[in-house]
C-alpha positions in Angstrom: 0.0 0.0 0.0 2.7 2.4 1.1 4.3 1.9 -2.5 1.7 2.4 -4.6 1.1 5.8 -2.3 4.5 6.5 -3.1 4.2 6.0 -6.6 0.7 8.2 -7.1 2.5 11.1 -5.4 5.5 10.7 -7.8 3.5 10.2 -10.9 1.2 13.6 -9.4 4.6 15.2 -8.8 6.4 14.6 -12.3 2.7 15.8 -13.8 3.4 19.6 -12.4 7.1 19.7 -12.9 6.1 19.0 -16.7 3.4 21.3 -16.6 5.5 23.9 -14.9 8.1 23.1 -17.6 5.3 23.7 -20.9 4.1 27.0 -19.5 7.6 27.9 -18.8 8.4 27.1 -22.5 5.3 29.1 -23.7 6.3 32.3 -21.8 9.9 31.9 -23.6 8.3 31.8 -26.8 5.9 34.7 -26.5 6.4 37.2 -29.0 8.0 40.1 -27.6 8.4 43.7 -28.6 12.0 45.2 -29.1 13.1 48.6 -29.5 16.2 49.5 -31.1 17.7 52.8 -30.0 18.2 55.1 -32.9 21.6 55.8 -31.6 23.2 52.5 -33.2 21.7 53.6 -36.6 24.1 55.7 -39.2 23.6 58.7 -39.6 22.1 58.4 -43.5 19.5 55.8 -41.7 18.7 57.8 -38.6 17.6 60.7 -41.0 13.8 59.8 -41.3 10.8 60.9 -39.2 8.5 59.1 -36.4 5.3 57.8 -37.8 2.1 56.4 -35.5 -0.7 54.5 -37.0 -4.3 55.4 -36.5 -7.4 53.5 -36.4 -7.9 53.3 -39.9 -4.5 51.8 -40.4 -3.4 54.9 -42.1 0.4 56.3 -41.4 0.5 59.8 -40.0 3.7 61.5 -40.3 4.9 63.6 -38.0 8.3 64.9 -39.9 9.0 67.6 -37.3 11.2 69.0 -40.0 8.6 69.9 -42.8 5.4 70.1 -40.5 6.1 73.2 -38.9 5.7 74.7 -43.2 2.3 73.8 -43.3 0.5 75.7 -40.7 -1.5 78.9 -40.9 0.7 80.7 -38.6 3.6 79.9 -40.9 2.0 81.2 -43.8 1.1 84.5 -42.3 5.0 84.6 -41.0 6.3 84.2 -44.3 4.0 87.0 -45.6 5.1 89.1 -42.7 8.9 88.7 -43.3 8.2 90.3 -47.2 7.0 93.7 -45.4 9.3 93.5 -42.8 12.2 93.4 -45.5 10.7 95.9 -47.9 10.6 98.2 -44.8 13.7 97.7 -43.7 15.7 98.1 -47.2 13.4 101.4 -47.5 15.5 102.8 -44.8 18.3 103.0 -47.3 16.0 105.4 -50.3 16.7 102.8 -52.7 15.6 103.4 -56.0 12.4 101.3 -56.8 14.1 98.9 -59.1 17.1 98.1 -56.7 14.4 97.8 -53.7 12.3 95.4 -55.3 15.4 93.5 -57.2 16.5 93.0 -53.4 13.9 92.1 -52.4 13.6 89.4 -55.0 17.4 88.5 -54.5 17.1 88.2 -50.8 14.2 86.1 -50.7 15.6 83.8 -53.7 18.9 83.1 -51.8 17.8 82.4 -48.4 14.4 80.2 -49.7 16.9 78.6 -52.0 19.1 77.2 -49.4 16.9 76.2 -47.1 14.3 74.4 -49.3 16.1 73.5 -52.3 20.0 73.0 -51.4 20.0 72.0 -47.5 18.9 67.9 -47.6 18.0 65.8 -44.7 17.2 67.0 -41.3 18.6 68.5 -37.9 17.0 66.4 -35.8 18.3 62.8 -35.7 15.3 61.0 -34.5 13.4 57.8 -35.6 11.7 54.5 -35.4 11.5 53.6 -38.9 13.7 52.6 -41.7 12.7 55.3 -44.1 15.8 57.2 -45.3 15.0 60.8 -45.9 18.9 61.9 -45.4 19.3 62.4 -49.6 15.6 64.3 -49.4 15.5 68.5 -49.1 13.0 70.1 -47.4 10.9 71.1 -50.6 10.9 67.4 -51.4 9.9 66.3 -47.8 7.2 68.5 -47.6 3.7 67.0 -47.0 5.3 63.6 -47.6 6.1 64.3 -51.2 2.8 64.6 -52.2 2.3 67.4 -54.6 -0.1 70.1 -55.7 -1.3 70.5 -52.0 -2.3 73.6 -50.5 1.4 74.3 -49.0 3.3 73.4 -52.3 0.8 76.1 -54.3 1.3 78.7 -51.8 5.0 78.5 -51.6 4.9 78.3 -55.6 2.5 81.5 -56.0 4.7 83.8 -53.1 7.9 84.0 -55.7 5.7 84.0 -58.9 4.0 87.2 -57.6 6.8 89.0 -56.0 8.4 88.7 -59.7 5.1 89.9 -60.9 5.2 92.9 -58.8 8.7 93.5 -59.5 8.4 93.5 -63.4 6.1 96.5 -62.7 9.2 98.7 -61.4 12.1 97.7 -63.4 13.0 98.1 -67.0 14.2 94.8 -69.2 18.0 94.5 -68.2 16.6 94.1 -64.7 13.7 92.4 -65.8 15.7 89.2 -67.6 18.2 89.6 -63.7 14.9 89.1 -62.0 13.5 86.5 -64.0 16.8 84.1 -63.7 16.9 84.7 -60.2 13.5 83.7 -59.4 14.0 81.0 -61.9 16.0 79.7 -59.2 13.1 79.0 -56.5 10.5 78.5 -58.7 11.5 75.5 -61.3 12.8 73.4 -58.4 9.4 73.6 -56.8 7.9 71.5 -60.5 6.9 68.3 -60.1 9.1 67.2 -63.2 12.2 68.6 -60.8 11.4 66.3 -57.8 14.7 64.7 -56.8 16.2 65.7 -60.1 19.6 66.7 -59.7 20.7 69.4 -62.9 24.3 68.2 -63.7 24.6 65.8 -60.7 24.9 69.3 -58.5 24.4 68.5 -54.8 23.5 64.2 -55.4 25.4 63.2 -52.9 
């Protein structure tokens, strides 16, 4: 009698150790989520933008680079740095031409770095694998979609302050005008996204 006691409370005994041992083996094989700091990416990798899905599966980009472009309040900034500037170059009694011709100039050269020339992105933070480092700001705006509301403002501000200028300068400074707005405004073309002109700032 004692043995076959014995042998129940074995047999009961080896039952939960291999019980304990399957769920053991199912936590271990859970799926698990893993983040991977962004600090062991590259640089070229690391230059891309969080992203959170929504409940209609859709990706919603939050490219803190580019977003900031296509508010209101940066719209009504941009119009306010144009009278700022025209105010300030006044000081000087330009002559009408040279005032609006510096105006055009000044507005072509910094809106030409900064949107056309710079690429990538100061801030060096992401989850996703989605290289944006060879990408300038023009290009990343409103995740590359085109003819959006942001893309045909920023097309029509240097297509009417050449407008405006053509109405105070004669042709010599007519044709300067024209190629130096040419410089802002054919980049901003569809047909020009991520074209390179003689392989000019690929890399």
């Amino acid at each position: 009698m004692k043995s076959q006691k014995n042998l129940s409370i074995n047999t009961e005994q080896a039952k939960e150790f291999e019980q304990q041992q399957q769920e053991a083996a199912i936590n271990t094989q859970s799926p698990t989520l893993r983040l991977e700091s962004p600090y062991s990416l590259t640089r070229s990798e690391s230059q891309q933008f969080l992203t959170f899905p929504t409940k209609e599966g859709e990706i919603v980009s939050t490219n803190i680079n580019s977003s900031p472009l296509t508010t209101k309040f940066f719209w009504f900034f941009y119009g306010l740095l144009f009278l700022v500037s025209y105010t300030l170059l006044s000081l000087f009694r330009f002559p009408k031409p040279i005032l609006w011709t510096l105006v055009n100039f000044i507005h072509t050269l910094i809106t030409f770095v900064l949107l056309h020339w710079k690429k990538g992105s100061p801030y060096d933070v992401s989850i996703t694998y989605q290289d944006r480092s060879k990408l300038t700001l023009w290009e990343q705006l409103d995740e590359e979609k085109q003819f959006t509301p942001t893309r045909k403002f920023m097309f029509v501000v240097p297509c009417v302050l050449l407008l405006v200028t053509s109405f105070y300068v004669d042709a010599f400074w007519l044709i300067v005008n024209v190629i130096t707005a040419g410089f802002v405004i054919l980049p901003k073309l569809p047909s020009f996204h991520k074209r390179r002109l003689f392989g000019i700032n690929k890399d």
